[in-house]
N, C-alpha and C positions, 0 to 999 in steps of 0.2 A: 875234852873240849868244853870249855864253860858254856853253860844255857844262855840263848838269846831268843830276845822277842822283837821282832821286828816286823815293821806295818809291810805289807804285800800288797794294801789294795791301790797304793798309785806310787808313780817312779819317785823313787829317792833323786836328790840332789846330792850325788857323791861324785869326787875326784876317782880317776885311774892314773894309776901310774906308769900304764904307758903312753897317756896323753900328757905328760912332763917331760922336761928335756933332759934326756939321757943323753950317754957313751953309744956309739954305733956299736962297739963289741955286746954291749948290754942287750941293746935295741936284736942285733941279730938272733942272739941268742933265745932271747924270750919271742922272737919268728918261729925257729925253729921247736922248740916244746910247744906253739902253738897249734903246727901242722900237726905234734901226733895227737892234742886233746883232738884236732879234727877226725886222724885217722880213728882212732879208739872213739870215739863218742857218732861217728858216720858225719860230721856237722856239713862236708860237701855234698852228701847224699840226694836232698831237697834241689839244690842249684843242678845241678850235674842233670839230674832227671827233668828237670824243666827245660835245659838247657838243649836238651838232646830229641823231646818234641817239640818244641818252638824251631828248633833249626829242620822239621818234618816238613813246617807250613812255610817256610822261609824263599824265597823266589830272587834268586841273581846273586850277588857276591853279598856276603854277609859279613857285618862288624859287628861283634863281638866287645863290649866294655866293662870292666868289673873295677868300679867303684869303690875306693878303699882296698884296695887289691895287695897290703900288707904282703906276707913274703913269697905269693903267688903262689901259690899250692891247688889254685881252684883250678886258676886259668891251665896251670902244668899238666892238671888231670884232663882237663878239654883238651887240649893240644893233643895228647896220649890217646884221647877216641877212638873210634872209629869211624863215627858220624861227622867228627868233626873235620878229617883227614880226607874223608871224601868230597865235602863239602871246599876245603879249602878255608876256613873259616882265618878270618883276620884278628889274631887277638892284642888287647890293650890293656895294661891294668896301670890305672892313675888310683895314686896314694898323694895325700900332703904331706905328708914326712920323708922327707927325702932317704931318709934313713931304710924304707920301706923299700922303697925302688932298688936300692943299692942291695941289700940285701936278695932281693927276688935276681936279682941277674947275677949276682953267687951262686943263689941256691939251682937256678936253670940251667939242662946242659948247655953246653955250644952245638951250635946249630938249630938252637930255638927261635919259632919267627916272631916271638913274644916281645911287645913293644912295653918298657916299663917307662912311666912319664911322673915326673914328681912336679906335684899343682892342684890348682882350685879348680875341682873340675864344671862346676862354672863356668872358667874359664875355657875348657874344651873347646873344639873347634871340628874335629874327625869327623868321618861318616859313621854315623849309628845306627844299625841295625836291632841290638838287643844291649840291653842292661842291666848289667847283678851286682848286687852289695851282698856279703855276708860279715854277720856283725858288727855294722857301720852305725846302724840308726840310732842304737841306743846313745852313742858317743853324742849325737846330737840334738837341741833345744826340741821343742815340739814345733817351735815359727822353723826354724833350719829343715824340721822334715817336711812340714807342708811345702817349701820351696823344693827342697828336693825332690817330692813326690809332683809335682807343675813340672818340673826341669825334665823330669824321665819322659813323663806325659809328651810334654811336647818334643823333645829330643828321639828321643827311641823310636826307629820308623815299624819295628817287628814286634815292640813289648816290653816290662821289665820285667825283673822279679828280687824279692827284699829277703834275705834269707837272715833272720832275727832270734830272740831269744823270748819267751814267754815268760812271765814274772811271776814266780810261783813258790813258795818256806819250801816245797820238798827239790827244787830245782837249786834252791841255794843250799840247802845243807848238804844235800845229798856230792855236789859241785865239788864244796869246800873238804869230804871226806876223800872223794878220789883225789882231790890235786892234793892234796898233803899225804895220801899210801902212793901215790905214785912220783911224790920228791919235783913234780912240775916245779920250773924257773918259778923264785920267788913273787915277779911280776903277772904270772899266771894266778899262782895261789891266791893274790890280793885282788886281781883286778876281775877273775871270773866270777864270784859271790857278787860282786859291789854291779858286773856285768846283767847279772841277775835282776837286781834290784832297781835297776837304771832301764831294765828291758820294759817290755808291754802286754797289754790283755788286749781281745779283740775289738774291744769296744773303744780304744785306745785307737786304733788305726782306722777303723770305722768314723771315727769324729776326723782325724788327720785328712783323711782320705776326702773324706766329703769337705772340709775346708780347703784343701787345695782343687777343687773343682771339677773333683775326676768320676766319671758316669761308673754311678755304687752298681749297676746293674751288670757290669763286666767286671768288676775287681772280687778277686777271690784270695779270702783271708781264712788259713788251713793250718792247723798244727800237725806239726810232724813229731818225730820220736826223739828224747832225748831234749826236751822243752824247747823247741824248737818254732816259731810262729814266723808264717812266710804269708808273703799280700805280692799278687801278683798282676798283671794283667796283659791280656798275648790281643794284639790288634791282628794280627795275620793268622 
């Protein structure tokens, strides 16, 4: 692999290729190698765990929304709970790529009470209890995440939580050696490094955070394993 130098200390302005318009066969596929860089790298690990004490402090029917909810693997493991089952929990995963939805109700058995909605979730309307993105932020401007981060704020009547990528040369090289020994979807290989590089430092969400106008003395911004940077905040 030829030597590279590349700046780490603030996000690159790079394309993904799966934020281009593809083949759904394509699209599905690069879902799928998605869920197992998840399974192999823990990447639900962070969401799942928050998920399952915030639904502790949780009081009356709860809604559940995961945010960029790509080929549903997150939501599929809540469903699968225990906490979640007892609870009764409502779950929803809104993607803009219609592609995204289509795909997550293949990949779900039948009999799933999993609601897949393809739209600006903006535009949303449901009752919101709790709110998860994983891998979503970096996709977006720094103005798009401060709105984002006001929209949870105000939306979310239980919390959110941002399950993200930390921007770090041993997170991208390290990225780029596993997805090419392990033959991931072409679009994996390209898009995880550049995912990297597009990711954040804490002092990154720290400035975000306090520009969208949200009280710094509850928001808790924590790395996890596997370069992993989650900003969270549980109102209940």
């Amino acid at each position: 692999m030829p030597s590279e130098r590349k700046d780490f200390t603030q996000r690159a302005h790079l394309s993904e290729w799966m934020d281009e318009p593809c083949s759904y066969p394509t699209f599905r596929e690069c879902l799928r190698d998605l869920e197992e860089v998840n399974r192999v790298l823990g990447g639900y690990t962070p969401s799942l765990a928050w998920i399952e004490e915030s639904l502790q402090h949780c009081e009356g029917p709860v809604h559940l929304l995961d945010v960029g909810s790509g080929g549903g693997g997150l939501l599929r493991a809540v469903e699968a709970s225990e906490i979640a089952r007892q609870r009764g929990v409502h779950l929803t995963g809104i993607d803009l790529n219609p592609h995204a939805a289509q795909a997550a109700k293949e990949f779900t058995p039948k009999g799933s009470a999993i609601a897949w909605i393809s739209g600006d979730v903006f535009s949303y309307k449901g009752p919101t209890t709790l709110i998860v993105s994983s891998l979503l932020t970096h996709h977006l401007t720094e103005e798009h995440i401060v709105r984002f981060l006001a929209w949870m704020e105000e939306t979310a009547t239980g919390g959110w939580f941002i399950n993200d990528l930390r921007r770090s040369a041993k997170a991208y090289y390290s990225f780029k050696v596993l997805a090419w020994a392990l033959r991931w979807h072409r679009f994996v290989r390209h898009d995880g490094p550049v995912s990297v590089r597009r990711a954040f430092l804490a002092e990154d969400w720290q400035r975000m955070c306090s520009a969208a106008g949200l009280p710094m003395n509850e928001i808790r911004i924590e790395e996890k394993p596997f370069a992993r940077l989650c900003v969270s905040r549980r109102k209940s």
